[in-house]
Every structure is written in C-alpha cells, then in structure tokens.
C-alpha positions in Angstrom: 139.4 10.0 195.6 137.9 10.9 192.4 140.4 9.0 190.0 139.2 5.8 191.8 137.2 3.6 189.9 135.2 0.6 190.7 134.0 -1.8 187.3 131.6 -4.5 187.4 132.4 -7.5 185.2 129.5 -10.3 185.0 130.8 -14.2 185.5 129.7 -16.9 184.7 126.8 -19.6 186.6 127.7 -19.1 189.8 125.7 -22.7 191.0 125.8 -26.2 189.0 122.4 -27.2 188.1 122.1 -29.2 191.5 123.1 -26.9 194.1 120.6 -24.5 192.1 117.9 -27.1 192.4 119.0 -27.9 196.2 118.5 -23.8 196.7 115.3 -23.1 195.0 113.5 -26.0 197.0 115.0 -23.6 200.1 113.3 -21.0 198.7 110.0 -22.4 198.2 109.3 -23.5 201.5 109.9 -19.7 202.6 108.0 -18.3 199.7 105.3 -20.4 197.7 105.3 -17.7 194.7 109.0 -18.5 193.7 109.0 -20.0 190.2 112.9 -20.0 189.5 116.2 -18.4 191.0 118.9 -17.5 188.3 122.9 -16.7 189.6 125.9 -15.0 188.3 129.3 -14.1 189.5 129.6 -10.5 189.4 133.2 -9.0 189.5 133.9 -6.2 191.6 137.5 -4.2 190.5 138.7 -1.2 192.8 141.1 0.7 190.7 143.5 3.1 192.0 142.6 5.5 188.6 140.5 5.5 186.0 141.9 2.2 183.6 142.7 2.1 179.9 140.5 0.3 177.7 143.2 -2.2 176.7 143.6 -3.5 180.5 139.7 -3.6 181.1 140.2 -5.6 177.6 143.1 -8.0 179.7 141.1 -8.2 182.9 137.4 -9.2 181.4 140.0 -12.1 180.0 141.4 -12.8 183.4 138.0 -13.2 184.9 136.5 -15.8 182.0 136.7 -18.8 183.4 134.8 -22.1 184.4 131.5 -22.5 182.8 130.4 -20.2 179.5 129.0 -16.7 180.9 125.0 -17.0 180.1 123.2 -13.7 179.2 120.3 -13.9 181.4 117.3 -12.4 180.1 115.6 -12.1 184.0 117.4 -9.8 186.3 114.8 -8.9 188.7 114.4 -9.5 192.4 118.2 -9.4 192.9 119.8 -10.6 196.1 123.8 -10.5 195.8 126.3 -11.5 198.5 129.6 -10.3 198.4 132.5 -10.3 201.5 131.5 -8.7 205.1 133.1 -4.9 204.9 136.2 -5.1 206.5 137.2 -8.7 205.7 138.9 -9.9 202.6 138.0 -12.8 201.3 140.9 -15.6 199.7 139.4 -15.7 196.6 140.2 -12.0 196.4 144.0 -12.2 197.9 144.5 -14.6 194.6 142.6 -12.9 191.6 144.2 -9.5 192.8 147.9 -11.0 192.6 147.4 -12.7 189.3 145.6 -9.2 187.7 149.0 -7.6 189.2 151.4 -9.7 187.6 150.1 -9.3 184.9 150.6 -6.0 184.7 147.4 -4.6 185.9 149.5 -2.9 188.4 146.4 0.2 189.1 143.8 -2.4 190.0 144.3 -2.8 193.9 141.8 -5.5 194.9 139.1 -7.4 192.7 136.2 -9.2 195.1 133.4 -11.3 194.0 129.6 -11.3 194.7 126.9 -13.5 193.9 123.9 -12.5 192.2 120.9 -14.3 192.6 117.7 -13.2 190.8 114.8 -14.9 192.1 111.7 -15.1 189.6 108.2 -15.2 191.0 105.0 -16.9 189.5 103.3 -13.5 189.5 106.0 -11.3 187.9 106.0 -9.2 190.9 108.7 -8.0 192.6 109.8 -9.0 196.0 109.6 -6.1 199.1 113.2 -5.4 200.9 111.9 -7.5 203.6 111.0 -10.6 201.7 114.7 -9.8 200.3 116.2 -9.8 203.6 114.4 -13.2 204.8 115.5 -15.4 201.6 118.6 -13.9 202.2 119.5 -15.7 205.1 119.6 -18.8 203.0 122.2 -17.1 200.2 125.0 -15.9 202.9 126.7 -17.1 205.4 126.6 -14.3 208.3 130.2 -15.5 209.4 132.2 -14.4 206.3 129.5 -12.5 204.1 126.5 -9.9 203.8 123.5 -9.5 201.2 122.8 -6.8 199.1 120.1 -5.6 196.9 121.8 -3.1 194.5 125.4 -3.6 193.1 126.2 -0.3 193.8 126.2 -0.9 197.5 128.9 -2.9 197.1 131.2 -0.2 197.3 131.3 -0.6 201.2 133.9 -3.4 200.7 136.5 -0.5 199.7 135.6 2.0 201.5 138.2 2.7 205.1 137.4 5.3 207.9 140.0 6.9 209.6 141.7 5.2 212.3 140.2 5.6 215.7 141.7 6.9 218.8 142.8 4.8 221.8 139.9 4.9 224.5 140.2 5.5 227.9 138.2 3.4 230.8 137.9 6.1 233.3 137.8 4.4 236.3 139.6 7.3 238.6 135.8 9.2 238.0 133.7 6.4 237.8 135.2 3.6 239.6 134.9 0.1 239.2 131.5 0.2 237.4 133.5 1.6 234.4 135.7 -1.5 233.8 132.2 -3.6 234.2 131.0 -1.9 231.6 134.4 -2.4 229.4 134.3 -6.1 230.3 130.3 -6.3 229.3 130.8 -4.1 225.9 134.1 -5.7 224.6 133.0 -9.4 225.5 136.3 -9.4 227.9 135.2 -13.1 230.2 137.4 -11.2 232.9 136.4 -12.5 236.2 135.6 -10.4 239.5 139.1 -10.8 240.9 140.5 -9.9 237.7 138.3 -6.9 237.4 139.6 -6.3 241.1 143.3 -6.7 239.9 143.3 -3.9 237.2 141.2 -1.7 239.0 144.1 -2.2 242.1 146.4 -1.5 240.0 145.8 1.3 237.5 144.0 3.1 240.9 147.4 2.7 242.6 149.4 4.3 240.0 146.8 7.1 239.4 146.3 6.0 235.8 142.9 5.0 233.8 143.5 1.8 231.6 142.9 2.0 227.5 141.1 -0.2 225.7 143.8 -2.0 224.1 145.5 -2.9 227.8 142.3 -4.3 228.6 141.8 -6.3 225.3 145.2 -7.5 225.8 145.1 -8.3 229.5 141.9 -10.0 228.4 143.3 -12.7 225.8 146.6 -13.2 227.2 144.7 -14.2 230.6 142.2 -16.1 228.8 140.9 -19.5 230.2 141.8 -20.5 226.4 145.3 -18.8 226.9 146.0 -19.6 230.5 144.4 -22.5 231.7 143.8 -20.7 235.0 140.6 -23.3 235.9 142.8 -26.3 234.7 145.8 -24.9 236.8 143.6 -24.5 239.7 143.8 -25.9 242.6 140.9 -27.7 243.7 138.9 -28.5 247.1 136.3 -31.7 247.3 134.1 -32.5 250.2 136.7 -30.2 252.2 139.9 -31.8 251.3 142.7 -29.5 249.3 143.7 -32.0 246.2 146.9 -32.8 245.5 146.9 -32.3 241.8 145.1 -29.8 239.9 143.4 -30.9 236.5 146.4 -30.1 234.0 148.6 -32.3 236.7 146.1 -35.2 236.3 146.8 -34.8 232.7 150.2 -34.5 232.8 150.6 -36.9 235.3 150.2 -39.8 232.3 154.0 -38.4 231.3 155.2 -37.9 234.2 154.5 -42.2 235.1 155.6 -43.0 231.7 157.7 -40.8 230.2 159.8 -43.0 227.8 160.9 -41.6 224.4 159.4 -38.2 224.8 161.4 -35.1 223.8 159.0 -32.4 224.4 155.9 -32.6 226.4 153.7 -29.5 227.5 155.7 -26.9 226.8 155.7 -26.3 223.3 153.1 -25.8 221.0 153.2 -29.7 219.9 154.8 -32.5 221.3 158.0 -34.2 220.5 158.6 -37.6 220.4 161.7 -39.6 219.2 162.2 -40.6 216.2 164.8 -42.5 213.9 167.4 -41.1 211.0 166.2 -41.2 207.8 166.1 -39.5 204.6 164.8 -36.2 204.0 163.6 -35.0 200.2 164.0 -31.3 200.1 165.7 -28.4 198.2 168.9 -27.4 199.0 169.8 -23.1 199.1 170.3 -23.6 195.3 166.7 -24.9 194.9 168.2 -28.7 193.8 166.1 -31.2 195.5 168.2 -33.8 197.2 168.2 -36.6 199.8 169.3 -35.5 203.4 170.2 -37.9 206.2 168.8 -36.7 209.3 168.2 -37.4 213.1 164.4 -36.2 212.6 161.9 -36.4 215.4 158.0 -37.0 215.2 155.4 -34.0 216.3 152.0 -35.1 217.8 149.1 -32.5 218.6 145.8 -32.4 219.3 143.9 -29.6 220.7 139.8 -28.5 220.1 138.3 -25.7 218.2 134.4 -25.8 220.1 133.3 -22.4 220.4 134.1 -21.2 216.8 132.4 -24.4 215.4 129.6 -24.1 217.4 128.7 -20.6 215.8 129.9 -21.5 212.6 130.9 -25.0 211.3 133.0 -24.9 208.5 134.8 -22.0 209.6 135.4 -22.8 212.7 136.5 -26.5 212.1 138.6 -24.9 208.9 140.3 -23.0 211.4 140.6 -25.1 213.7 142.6 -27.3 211.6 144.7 -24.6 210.5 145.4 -23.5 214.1 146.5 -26.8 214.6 149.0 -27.2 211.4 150.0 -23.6 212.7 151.3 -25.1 216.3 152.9 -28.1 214.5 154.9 -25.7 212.2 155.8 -23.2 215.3 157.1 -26.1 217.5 160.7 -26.1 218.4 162.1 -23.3 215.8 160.1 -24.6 213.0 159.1 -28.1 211.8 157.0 -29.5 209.1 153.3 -30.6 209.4 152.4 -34.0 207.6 149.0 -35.3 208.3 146.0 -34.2 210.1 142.9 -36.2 211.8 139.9 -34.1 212.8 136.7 -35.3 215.5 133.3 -34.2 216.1 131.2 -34.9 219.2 127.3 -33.4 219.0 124.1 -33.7 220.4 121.5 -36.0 218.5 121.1 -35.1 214.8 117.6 -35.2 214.6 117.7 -35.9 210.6 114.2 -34.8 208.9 112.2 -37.9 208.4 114.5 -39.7 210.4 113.8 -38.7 213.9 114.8 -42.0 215.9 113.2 -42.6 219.1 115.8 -40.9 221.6 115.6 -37.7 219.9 111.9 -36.7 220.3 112.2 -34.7 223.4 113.7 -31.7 222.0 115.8 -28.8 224.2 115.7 -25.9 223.3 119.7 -23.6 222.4 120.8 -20.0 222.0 120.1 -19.0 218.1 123.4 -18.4 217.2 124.2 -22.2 217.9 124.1 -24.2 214.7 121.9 -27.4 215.3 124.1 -30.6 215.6 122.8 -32.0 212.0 124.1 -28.4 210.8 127.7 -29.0 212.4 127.6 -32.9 211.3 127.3 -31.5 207.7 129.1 -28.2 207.1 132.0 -29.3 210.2 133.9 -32.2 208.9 134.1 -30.3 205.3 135.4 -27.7 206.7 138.1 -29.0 208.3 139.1 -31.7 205.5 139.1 -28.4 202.6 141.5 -26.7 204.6 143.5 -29.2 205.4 143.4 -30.4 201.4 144.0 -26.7 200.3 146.6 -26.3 202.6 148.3 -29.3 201.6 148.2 -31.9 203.8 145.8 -34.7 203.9 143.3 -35.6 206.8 143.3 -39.4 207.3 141.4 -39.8 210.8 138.9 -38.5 213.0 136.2 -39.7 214.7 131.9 -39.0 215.3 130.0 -39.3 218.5 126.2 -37.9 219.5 125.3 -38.0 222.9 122.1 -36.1 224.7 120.9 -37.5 227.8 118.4 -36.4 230.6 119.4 -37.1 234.1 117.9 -36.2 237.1 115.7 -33.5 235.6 119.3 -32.5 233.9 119.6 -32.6 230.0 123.2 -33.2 229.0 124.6 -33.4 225.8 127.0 -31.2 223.5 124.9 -28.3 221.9 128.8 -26.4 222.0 130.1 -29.3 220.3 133.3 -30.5 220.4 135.5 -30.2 217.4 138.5 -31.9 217.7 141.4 -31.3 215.4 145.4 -32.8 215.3 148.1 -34.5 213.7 151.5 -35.5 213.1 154.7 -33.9 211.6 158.5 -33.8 211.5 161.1 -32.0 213.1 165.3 -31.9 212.7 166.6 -33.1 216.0 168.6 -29.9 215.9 165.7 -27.8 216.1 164.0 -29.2 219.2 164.6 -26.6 221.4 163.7 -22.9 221.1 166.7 -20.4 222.0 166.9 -17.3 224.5 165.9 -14.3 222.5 168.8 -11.8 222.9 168.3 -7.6 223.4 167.5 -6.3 219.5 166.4 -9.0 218.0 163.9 -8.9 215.2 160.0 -9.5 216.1 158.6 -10.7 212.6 154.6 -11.2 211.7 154.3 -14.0 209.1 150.6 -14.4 207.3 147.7 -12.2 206.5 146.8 -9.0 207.8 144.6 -7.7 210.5 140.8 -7.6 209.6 137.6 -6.8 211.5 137.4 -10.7 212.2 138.1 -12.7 214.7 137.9 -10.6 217.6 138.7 -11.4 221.2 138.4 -14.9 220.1 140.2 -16.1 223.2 137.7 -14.7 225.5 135.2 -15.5 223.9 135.8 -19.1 223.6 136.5 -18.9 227.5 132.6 -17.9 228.4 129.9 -20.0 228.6 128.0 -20.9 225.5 124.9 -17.4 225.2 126.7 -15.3 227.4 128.2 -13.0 225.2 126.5 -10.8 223.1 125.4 -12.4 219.4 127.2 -10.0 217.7 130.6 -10.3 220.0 130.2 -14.4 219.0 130.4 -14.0 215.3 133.3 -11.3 215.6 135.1 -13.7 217.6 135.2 -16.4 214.6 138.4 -16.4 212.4 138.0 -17.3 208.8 140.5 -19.7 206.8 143.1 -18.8 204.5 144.4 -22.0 204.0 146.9 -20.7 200.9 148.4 -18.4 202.8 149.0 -19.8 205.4 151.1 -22.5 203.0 152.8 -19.9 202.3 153.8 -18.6 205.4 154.6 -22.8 206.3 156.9 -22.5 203.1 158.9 -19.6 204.7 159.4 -21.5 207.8 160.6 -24.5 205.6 163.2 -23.1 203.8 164.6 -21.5 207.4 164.5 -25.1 209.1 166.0 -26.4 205.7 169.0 -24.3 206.3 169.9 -26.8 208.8 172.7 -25.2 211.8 172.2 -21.8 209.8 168.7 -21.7 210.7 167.6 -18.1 211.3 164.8 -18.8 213.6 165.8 -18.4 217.3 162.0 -18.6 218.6 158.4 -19.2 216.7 154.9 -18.9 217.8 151.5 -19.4 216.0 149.3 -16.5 215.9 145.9 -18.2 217.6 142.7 -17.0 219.4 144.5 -14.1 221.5 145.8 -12.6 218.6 149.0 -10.9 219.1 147.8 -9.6 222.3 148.9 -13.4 223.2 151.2 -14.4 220.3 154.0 -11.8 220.4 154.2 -11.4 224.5 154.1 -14.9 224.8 157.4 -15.2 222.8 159.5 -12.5 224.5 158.3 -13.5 227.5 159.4 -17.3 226.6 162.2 -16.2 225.4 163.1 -14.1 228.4 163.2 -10.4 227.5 160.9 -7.7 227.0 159.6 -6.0 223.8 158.1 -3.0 222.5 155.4 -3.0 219.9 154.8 -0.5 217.1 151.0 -1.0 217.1 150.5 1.0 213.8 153.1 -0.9 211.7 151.2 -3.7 212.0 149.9 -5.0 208.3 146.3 -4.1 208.5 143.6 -4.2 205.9 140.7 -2.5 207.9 142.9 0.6 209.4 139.5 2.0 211.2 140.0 -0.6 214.1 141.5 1.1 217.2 144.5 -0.7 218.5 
C-alpha cells in the first residue's frame, strides 16, 4: 500500500572491539586486501502509514541504546544481514511490543540488520561476488541472509498471496506422482507407506493434497512413531521376543518402584514428597502452598537440527524439551535442565592429536564436530538461561574409529538435552476430551521455518535435499515460549479448578503431529480451521 512506510534508523557498534578483531582476521585469510571492517545496527521500521515527526522523534529514542552511536566516516563495501524473509526474528517480537506500548501504535514490526563495511588497502570496491563469499562469515544461513543495499531489505515485509492446496494426481499418473511428492517435499515416506496412500486414495477414487501428505508424513514419522524401534525384529532366523522400545522399557517393567508415569506422557513421573509450594494465588498474592507434588524426569535428543546448525538446533532442542516437561500430565512446571554432546574428533587447528589425522570426508551442510563443540553447548545453555531455568549437567564425548575398512564415529552428532520439574499430584493424569471442547495453540506463529522437521530428522544424514535440511531447522524463542510456560502456570496454579483437560508440546511434526495426537489421546476426533491458524508468512500453502 502506498501509505506504508519503511524508516531506517542507524544503531550503534554492532561488535565489541574483540569480536571485531576475531572477524577481520576471518576476513583476511579470504581476502589479503582487507585493511578494516566497520559495523552498525541499522533499524528497519515498517509502518502501517506514513508517521508524524514527533513518534519518529519517540522511536529514534526507543532504539538508542547500548554503546554511543559512532558516525562512521567509511560506508563502502557494505554487506548487511538482516532476518531470512519469512521468519521473524525475537529481537523483533520485543522491540515491536515495546514501540507499541508506547504508543507507536502505526509501526507494525521494527527488525534489525547488521551493516558491515569492509575497507580495503586499495580503496577499491569489492565485486558482488567477493560480497557474497565474505558474506558467508557475517550470517548464519539458518536464521539470516546478506544483503548489499538497504533498500533490499524490504523483502522482510513483503507477503504473497496465499497459495492454493495442490493436488498429487496419482489417478493420471500413478504411483510415480507420489514419488515425486515424497522426493520434492523431503517426505522419508517408505515404499510400503507410498503403497498405503496410493491403495487408499486409488480405492476411493480420490487424488491426495499436499497438506494430507505432509501431515501423513510427520505424524508417521520415525521421530513421531517410533515405527523401527516398535519393530519387530528377526536375527540369524529367529523372530525376537521384544522389539527395541521393549528392551527399553523393559528396565521399568523389572523395576518399577515409585514410578507414576512412564512412557506415555511427554515426561516421566516419579513420586515425590509434600512440600511447600511458593506461588501466587488468583489475586496475584504470593503464598506458601502445601502440596502432594511429584518429580518430572526427561531426556530425549535433538541430532539432526544440531548437526546442520549448532546453536539452533541444541537451543531448540532444549526448549523442545522444557516444552514436554511443561505439557506432561495437564501442565507442570520445568526446573532445571542438563544438556550432552557426543561428536567425532575435534581436530582443533594446531592441535591435531595423533588419532585424528586420517580425515573422512561429510555432506557440506554438516557442521564439523569443533564447530558443534563450540556454537552447541551455547546454544543450549542461552536458551535455557533466557528462558529461565538453569542448565546444571551435561556431558562431552568424541569418538571416530576405523574398523574393518569401516569408519565410525558421530559426524550427526548426538545432542542430548533433559531435565527435571514438578508436578501437583492432582494433575498426573490427562482427562478424556469431551465433544466441543476447545482446541487452543499457545506460542508463536507459523513461519517459513522449520519445515517437515519430523521427516527430516527421520532420514539418513545427506539424503535430503540441502535446502529441505535447513528448512527443517526451528529457531528459538526462548521468551516466548516463558510466556506461553507462564500461561500454563497460572492454569495448574488454579489447583482442582484447573482448566486444562489435555496438553501437548508443539515439536518436530508441527501440528500436523501436535493437535491429532491430542484428540486422538484424548479419544475424539477434531476438525481444523487451517486458515485461523496465527501465521506470520500467509504465502505458505496449508
């Protein structure tokens, strides 16, 4: 629309004077010529009309913060990263609430971009493609894009219209057709499930849409189902008597002593003892309360995601994990986390140690093991520290061995995250959902991340397409989702009046997994309104 308008608003330094030096040395070993780098914040404001000069007056004071804004003199050779279109980033979420309350109320999103100008020895400017290779240093691919004009930056507000359900016409082209679907959408559907749909849909003279099939994919995920861990298996031609889950389970079964819950929830329950609770009554008045309260144990891994991208995916994988603990029962109270990394060998620079000179070659989109080791375990501590709950174990392994002309080791690594929490005794045991009851989302809106993340963590490590593996990636919110947990807490708070009759964490399948997995748990059907989901990129299909 015309009475849009988008302002750019300078920041401050956006490195400390090490991370710049860290960065330029970076640089140099790419390009020899580069003298200096120089950064800024830049401030991007979408405003729903044209704004008064008094609340571009209030908003250039919102935005001064941290270190003095420096007027720098050299602005050439600009690379700036802002948000991937169709994501929006936390930092935005927060600086567009606090520009609303305070009564900014035409300004509808404010993002922030980084602007680095990189000087040369030979004042010359740097070619689009000498850009776009020191670029890969400034971004991370996961959660951001580069840029080499401001202007472009426009793309982060910009929406298509929605797009139309598509059809996989397999009553013309047969089975080929889903093939394709499975290939193109990074589905992991096996032959006999590929078999199953085409069965069906053929026998009732229908062609499947993409949106059954990217359902039917997550909800039957290995991640989702378990269906190789529920299998039952034959060695040296003898059927075994317990499949792998059973072997698992089978711990509990022997011993199964002073458990409340075990493997059918999201988290485990174990007793506990009555003791005093510290929380706020419907009034708001903090007070003690004496309750029968149980203790929640979880672990569960996060490999895939951390494999492609290491903070992100052991951020979120720490906050899938706090997500399970709070959606256990009908809602509990997550206390403390622990989070574990196993990789291949390191292979430090200048550090090599003898056992790690052989060196094996991995798909591209794999971060290197030193690359996990450093990015990983901050990732999962900052979310669980912005979310509010402190990480207090883990552990670190490295293995890489060659065996009988066999290299093993964990190139995927695996990223381990869990803890403990709290739970009323009353609140153990999810209810039967009766006929209209109310289906709520809690937390952020759909984006144009973390796609078919349960298939894709279900495939084998460089079988899916490079672009299908870093869609399949969430990103962390780790305040919001606090603020969805703080929902939940003052609904377990009530006590007998809880309102919660059934809860379930939104994870890799999406709601393609979340909300049938519910009702069907719950032991009714449901029907979704597809379109009244809350949804921030409204070009996605559904």
């Amino acid at each position: 629309m015309q009475s849009q308008e988008i302002i750019h608003i300078a920041g401050g330094p956006a490195y400390s004077e090490f991370r710049k030096e860290k960065l330029l040395g970076k640089l140099q070993t790419i390009n020899k010529l580069i003298k200096d780098i120089h950064s800024e914040y830049i401030h991007i404001a979408w405003c729903e009309k044209k704004i008064t000069e008094n609340d571009k007056t209030t908003l250039e004071k919102i935005l001064h913060y941290g270190p003095q804004s420096q007027i720098l003199k050299f602005k050439d050779n600009a690379i700036i990263t802002m948000p991937r279109p169709g994501t929006i980033s936390p930092w935005a979420s927060r600086a567009t609430d606090i520009a609303n309350h305070c009564g900014l109320y035409d300004i509808k999103r404010i993002e922030r971009a980084v602007a680095v100008y990189v000087e040369l020895k030979n004042k010359s400017l740097l070619s689009d493609d000498e850009k776009k290779t020191l670029s890969v240093l400034l971004h991370d691919r996961m959660t951001e894009v580069s840029i080499f004009d401001i202007n472009e930056a426009q793309s982060l507000f910009s929406h298509l219209p929605p797009k139309a359900i598509e059809y996989a016409d397999i009553l013309q082209g047969g089975k080929q057709v889903l093939n394709d679907f499975n290939k193109n959408l990074g589905l992991a559907l096996s032959q006999d499930e590929i078999d199953y749909l085409f069965n069906y849909f053929t026998s009732i003279k229908r062609n499947p849409t993409d949106a059954e099939l990217m359902m039917f994919a997550q909800a039957n995920s290995e991640h989702c189902r378990h269906k190789i861990f529920n299998a039952d298996w034959i060695v040296d031609g003898k059927t075994q008597s317990k499949s792998l889950f059973s072997m698992i389970k089978n711990t509990h079964q022997l011993h199964p002593g002073n458990t409340i819950v075990a493997y059918s929830d999201n988290s485990s329950i174990v007793e506990g003892a009555e003791v005093n609770r510290f929380y706020p009554n419907q009034n708001g008045v903090y007070s003690d309360h004496k309750e029968l309260t149980h203790f929640i144990m979880k672990v569960e891994t996060h490999n895939h995601p951390t494999a492609i991208s290491p903070f992100s995916g052991a951020a979120t994988g720490a906050g899938g994990e706090i997500r399970d603990e709070g959606a256990t029962g009908r809602g509990s109270k997550p206390k403390a986390g622990l989070t574990g990394f196993s990789v291949s060998n390191l292979r430090i620079p200048e550090f090599i140690q003898p056992w790690e000179k052989d060196i094996y070659g991995s798909p591209t989109r794999i971060s290197s093991a030193l690359q996990i080791m450093i990015d990983g375990p901050i990732g999962g501590a900052s979310y669980n520290n912005e979310f509010g709950r402190p990480n207090i174990a883990g552990y670190f392994r490295t293995l890489e061995i060659k065996h009988d002309d066999e290299v093993k080791g964990f190139h995927k690594p695996i990223m381990l995250a869990g803890g403990i929490g709290s739970i009323n005794h009353i609140h153990t045991k999810k209810y039967p959902i009766p006929p209209g009851a109310l289906l709520i989302q809690l937390g952020g809106p759909a984006m144009l991340i973390g796609l078919g993340g349960g298939a894709a963590s279900s495939m084998g490590t460089g079988f899916n397409a490079e672009n299908l593996d870093f869609d399949s990636v969430q990103r962390g919110n780790p305040e919001l989702q606090r603020r969805a947990q703080e929902v939940i807490d003052r609904c377990w708070q009530l006590g007998s009046q809880n309102p919660i009759l059934s809860i379930h964490d939104v994870g890799a399948g999406g709601l393609s997994n979340a909300f049938p997995e519910l009702v069907n748990d719950g032991g009714i059907g449901a029907t979704f309104q597809l379109r009244a989901i809350n949804n921030e990129e409204p070009s996605m299909s559904p």
